[in-house]
PAVO-73362 format. One record per residue (C-alpha): residue number from 1; x, y, z. Coordinates in steps of 0.2 Angstrom, whole numbers, m for minus. Layout:
  pos      u      v      w
  NUM      X      Y      Z
...
END
This chain:
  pos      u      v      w
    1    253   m109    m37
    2    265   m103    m23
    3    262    m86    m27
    4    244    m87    m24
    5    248   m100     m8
    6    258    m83     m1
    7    243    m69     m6
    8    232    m83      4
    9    243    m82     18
   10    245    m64     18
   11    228    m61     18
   12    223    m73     34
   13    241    m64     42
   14    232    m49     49
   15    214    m44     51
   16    204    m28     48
   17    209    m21     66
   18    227    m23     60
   19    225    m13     48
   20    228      8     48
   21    214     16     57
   22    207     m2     65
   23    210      3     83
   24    198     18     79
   25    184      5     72
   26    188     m7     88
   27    186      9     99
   28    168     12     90
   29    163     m6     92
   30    168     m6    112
   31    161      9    116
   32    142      2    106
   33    144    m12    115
   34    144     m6    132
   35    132      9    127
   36    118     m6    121
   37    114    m16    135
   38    113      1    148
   39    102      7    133
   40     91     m7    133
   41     90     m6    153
   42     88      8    162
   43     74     19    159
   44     71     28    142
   45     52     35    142
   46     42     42    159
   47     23     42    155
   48     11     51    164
   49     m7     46    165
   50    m20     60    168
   51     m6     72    178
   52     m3     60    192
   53      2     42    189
   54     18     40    181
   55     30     26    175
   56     48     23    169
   57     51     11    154
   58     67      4    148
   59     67     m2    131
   60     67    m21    136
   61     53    m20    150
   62     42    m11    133
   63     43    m25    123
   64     41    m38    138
   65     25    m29    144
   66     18    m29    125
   67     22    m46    125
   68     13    m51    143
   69     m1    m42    134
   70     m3    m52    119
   71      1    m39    108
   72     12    m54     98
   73     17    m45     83
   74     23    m28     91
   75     31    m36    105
   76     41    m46     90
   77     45    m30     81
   78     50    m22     95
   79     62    m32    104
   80     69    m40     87
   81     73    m24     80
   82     78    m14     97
   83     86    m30    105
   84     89    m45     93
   85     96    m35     78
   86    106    m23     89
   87    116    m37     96
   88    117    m48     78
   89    125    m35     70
   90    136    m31     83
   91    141    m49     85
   92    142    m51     64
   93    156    m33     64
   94    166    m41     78
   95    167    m54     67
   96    171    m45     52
   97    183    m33     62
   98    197    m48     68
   99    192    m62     56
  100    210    m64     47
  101    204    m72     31
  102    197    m63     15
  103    179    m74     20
  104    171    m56     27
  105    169    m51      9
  106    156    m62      3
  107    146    m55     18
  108    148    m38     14
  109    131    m38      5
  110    124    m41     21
  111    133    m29     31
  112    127    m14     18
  113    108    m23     20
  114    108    m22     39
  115    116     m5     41
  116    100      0     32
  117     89     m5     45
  118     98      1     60
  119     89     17     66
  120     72      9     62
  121     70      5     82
  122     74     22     86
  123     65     31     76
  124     48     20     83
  125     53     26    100
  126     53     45     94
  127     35     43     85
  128     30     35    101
  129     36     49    113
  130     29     63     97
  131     12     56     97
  132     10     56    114
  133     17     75    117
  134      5     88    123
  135    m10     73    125
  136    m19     81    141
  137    m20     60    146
  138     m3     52    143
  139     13     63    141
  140     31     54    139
  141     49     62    142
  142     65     53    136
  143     75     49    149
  144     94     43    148
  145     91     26    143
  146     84     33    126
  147    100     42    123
  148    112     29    128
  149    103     16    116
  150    103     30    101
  151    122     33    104
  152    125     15    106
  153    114     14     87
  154    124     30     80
  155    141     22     83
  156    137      5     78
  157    133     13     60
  158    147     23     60
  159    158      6     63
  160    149     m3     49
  161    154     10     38
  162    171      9     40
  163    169     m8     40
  164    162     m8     23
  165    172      3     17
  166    190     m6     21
  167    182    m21     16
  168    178    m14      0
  169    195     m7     m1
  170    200    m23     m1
  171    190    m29    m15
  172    198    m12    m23
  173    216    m15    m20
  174    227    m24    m32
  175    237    m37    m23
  176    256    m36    m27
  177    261    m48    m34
  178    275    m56    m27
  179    292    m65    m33
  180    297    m82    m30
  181    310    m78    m15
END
């Protein structure tokens, strides 16, 4: 019973960022974190109407102007998946990243699930900017808001993989075990 009393205690002693190559995973998850919410403001798509009028479009003002249209349901789609999600599982990786117990691996299920769905938002925005290229009526260009929210994206997956993957080496790993002392 002690023995498992010290593994316990060892466990909750030091979090993922303790451990060899957690700085990099912190550094990931700063730099996604900054990168998101410039992604999700500044502009990310100019259209042009007919040649002459044109209009710059963050990410967030998309999904509010589908949503002051009534357009419920993609509104919904939109902002959950390029805001709501994005912030979720950056949130849930924090978490995971400095959480100093062995609780993170019951959620690991969830991280793998989530990580699945992370480029969904982008790859709507590239459709959209694709359908609308060479259309003699509406045209759209990416503009640095797009690129900041795909980097942001790209480095939050890249962070949940290593995540994953120390956590399941974890799992993995056969604890020592230790003499009374």
């Amino acid at each position: 019973m002690a023995v498992m009393g010290r593994r316990d205690d060892q466990t909750r002693s030091h979090s993922l960022a303790d451990e060899r190559g957690g700085q990099t995973t912190t550094a990931l998850l700063i730099l996604s974190t900054f990168l998101l919410p410039l992604g999700l403001l500044l502009p990310a798509l100019r259209t042009t109407q007919f040649g002459f009028w044109s209009g710059e479009h963050s990410i967030l003002s998309f999904g509010w102007a589908l949503l002051s249209g009534g357009e419920l349901l993609l509104a919904a789609i939109v902002l959950g998946f390029s805001m709501a999600f994005p912030v979720i599982k950056l949130a849930w990786m924090w978490r995971l990243q400095f959480q100093r117990s062995s609780a993170g691996l019951r959620h690991l299920h969830w991280l793998e699930m989530l990580g699945k769905w992370s480029m969904a938002d982008v790859l709507v925005l590239a459709l959209i900017v694709f359908s609308v290229r060479g259309n003699l009526v509406l045209s759209a260009k990416t503009l640095p808001g797009l690129y900041l929210f795909t980097a942001s994206t790209m480095l939050a997956m890249w962070a949940s993989g290593r995540i994953i993957r120390q956590l399941s080496d974890r799992v993995r790993r056969p604890q020592r075990a230790e003499t009374p002392g």
